[in-house]
Every structure is written in C-alpha cells, then in structure tokens.
N, C-alpha and C positions, 0 to 999 in steps of 0.2 A: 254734477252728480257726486264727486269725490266730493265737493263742500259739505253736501245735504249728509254725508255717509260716515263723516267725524263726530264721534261720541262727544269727544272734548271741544268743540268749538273750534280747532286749534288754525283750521284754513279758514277761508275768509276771500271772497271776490270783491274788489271795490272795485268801482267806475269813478277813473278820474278825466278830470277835463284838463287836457292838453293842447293849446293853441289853438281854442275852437272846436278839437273833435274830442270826442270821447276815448277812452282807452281802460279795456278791462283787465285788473290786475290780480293775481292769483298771490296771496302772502299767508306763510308759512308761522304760526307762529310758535318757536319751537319750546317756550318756555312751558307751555300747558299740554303739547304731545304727550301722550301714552306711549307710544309706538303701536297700536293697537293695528293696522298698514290695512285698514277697509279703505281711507282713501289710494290706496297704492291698488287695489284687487277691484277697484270700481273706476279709476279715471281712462274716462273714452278716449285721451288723447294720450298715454303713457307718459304723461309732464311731469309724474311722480314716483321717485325710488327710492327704495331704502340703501342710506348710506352707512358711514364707518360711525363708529361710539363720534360722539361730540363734546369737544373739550366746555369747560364752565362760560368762557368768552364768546363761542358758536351758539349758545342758547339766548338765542333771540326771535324776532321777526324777520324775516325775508321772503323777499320778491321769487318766486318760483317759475312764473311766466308773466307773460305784458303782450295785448293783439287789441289792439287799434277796432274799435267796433264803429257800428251805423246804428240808426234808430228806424226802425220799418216806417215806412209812409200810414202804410196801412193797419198793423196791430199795437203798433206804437213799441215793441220789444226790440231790445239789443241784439247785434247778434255781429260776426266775424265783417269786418269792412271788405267787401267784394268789389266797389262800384257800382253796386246796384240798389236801386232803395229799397225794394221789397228784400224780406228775410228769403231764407231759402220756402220755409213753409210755405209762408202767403205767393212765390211766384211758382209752386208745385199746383198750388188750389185754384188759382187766375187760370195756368193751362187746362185745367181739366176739373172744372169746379164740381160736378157731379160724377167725380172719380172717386174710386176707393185704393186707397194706398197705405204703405209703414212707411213709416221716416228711411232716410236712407242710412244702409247698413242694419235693417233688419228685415231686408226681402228675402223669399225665399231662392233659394238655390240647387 
C-alpha cells in the first residue's frame, strides 16, 4: 500500500531470489523523495518514519525492510513465509468457501 501511495516513485518492492526462496524487499530511494510522508500515513506495518534532515552522502537507495515470502499453491501470489502453502486469503476461502468475510483487521468491533 505505501508503494502504490508514493507520488514520486520513490519505494519500490522487489522479489529477490535468495538460495532458492524468494524474499520481498522494501527500497527507499531517497534521491527522488518529496518528503510528501503518504507512504509514512498509509503503511499497514509502520516500517516507515520520518527521520532527521539527511546529509548529501544519506541520499541514496536503501533497504527499509527484507521478509522472506512463499508463492501460494493455489492463486499463484506472494505473500509472508508462514510454512504453509496456501496465502492467508485462499486458506480463509478452503474453510468456509461460501462465507462472507473482510480481510483481517478490518472486522467489525
């Protein structure tokens, strides 16, 4: 969400391959930031904050986060390495295929 939520392009998710598995990596690149902080007011996981002024040398790219992913059996999507093959979606849908549900963390309360 903070990716899709930068005006300037400036984050960026790659998938790299590391010794066989995959691994999603979260890079900062701070040459083309605005400061404009939609991805600081939008990331689900607070991975993102606004820091002190940055010297001419700190304007670069950098690594922000790194979480080892799996590939679903079933929808073919990435998503956090649990040990499990299914995503969390597709094993919500297998229990209760003709359920109606929100993703989690936006049930009601």
């Amino acid at each position: 969400m903070c990716v899709s939520a930068c005006p300037t392009h400036a984050l960026a998710l790659e998938n790299v391959n590391e010794k066989g598995s995959t691994t999603a990596v979260l890079i900062h690149d701070r040459t083309i930031c605005e400061g404009t902080a939609r991805c600081i007011e939008l990331c689900p996981e607070g991975a993102i904050s606004r820091g002190d002024t940055l010297s001419l040398a700190e304007m670069k790219r950098v690594e922000v986060a790194r979480v080892q992913t799996a590939k679903c059996r079933k929808c073919q999507s990435l998503f956090e390495d649990d040990g499990e093959d299914l995503c969390p979606t597709c094993r919500r849908v297998e229990q209760d295929p003709f359920g109606s549900w929100l993703p989690p963390g936006f049930e009601r309360k």
